[in-house]
C-alpha positions, 0 to 999 in steps of 0.5 A: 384631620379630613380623615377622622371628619369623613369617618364620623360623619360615615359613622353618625349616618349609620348609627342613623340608619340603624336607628330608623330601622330599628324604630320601625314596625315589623309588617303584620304578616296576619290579617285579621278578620271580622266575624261575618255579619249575623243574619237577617230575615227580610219577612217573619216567616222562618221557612220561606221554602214552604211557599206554594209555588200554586199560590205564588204562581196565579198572582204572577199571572194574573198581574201580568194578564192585568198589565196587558190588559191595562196596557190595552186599554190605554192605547185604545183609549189614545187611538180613539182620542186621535179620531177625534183629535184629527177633527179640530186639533189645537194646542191642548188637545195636542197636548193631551192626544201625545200624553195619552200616547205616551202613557199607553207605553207603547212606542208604535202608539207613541210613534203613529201620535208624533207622526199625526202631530208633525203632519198636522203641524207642517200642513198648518191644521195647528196654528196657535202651536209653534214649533219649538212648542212642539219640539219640546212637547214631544221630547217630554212626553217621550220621558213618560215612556218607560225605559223598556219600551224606549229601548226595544225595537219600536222604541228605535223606530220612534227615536228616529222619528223623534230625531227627523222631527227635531231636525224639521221643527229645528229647520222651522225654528230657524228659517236662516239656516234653511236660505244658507243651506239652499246656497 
């Protein structure tokens, strides 16, 4: 009797088996492929290989001489503003003397603007500017910089720059941390 049941069960499990591999798909040994896109043109013109290098060429150049010269002009323009800033600098002219240097987009004319700023502000020549003002008014006019200028060379030079006048505003900010340091 033990017999005959574990037969049937043996029995029944391998007509299960049988089953589900027979109800089972067959692997699609093809993969099917879509037909390539068809193809766009950008501009109308059917034959861009027909464009004059001569044409193209001046208005490369001429826009690369416009941007240094625009580029030049605007730190000069920030160069001047610091002479005069330098006579009675306040909170808004501050201000405006670091956004004329960042929008130079210079990091050297960045740089020299938040030395003069720092200095200014740490000999007491601007008093109605704190310094958690300042922190933040050159950390933001760094982000008008563009991402080219923040990461070359003087762009370096002025991230450390940037990063000594953190660590000297932060220590102003927090005048408990000094006495604790000194001890």
């Amino acid at each position: 009797m033990v017999t005959l049941l574990i037969t049937s069960v043996l029995v029944i499990g391998l007509i299960a088996i049988a089953i589900y591999f027979w109800q089972k798909p067959a692997k699609a040994t093809q993969t099917i492929e879509l037909p390539p896109p068809p193809v766009a043109v950008l501009f109308s013109n059917p034959e861009p290989a027909q464009i004059a290098a001569t044409e193209e060429r001046p208005l490369i150049e001429s826009a690369a001489v416009q941007d240094i010269d625009e580029r030049q002009a605007k730190r000069q323009l920030a160069e001047d503003f610091f002479e005069k800033w330098r006579q009675s600098p306040d909170r808004n002219s501050t201000a405006e003397m670091l956004h004329l240097a960042a929008i130079a987009d210079d990091a050297e004319t960045y740089d020299k603007a938040a030395e003069l700023a720092l200095s200014m502000w740490e000999s007491g020549r601007i008093p109605d500017l704190s310094a958690a003002e300042l922190q933040n008014l050159l950390n933001g006019e760094f982000w008008l910089l563009s991402s080219n200028t923040r990461n070359s060379g003087a762009g370096f030079v002025l991230k450390r720059t940037l990063s000594r006048a953190k660590r000297e505003l932060e220590r102003a900010n927090n005048p408990t941390n000094r006495s604790t340091a000194s001890s």
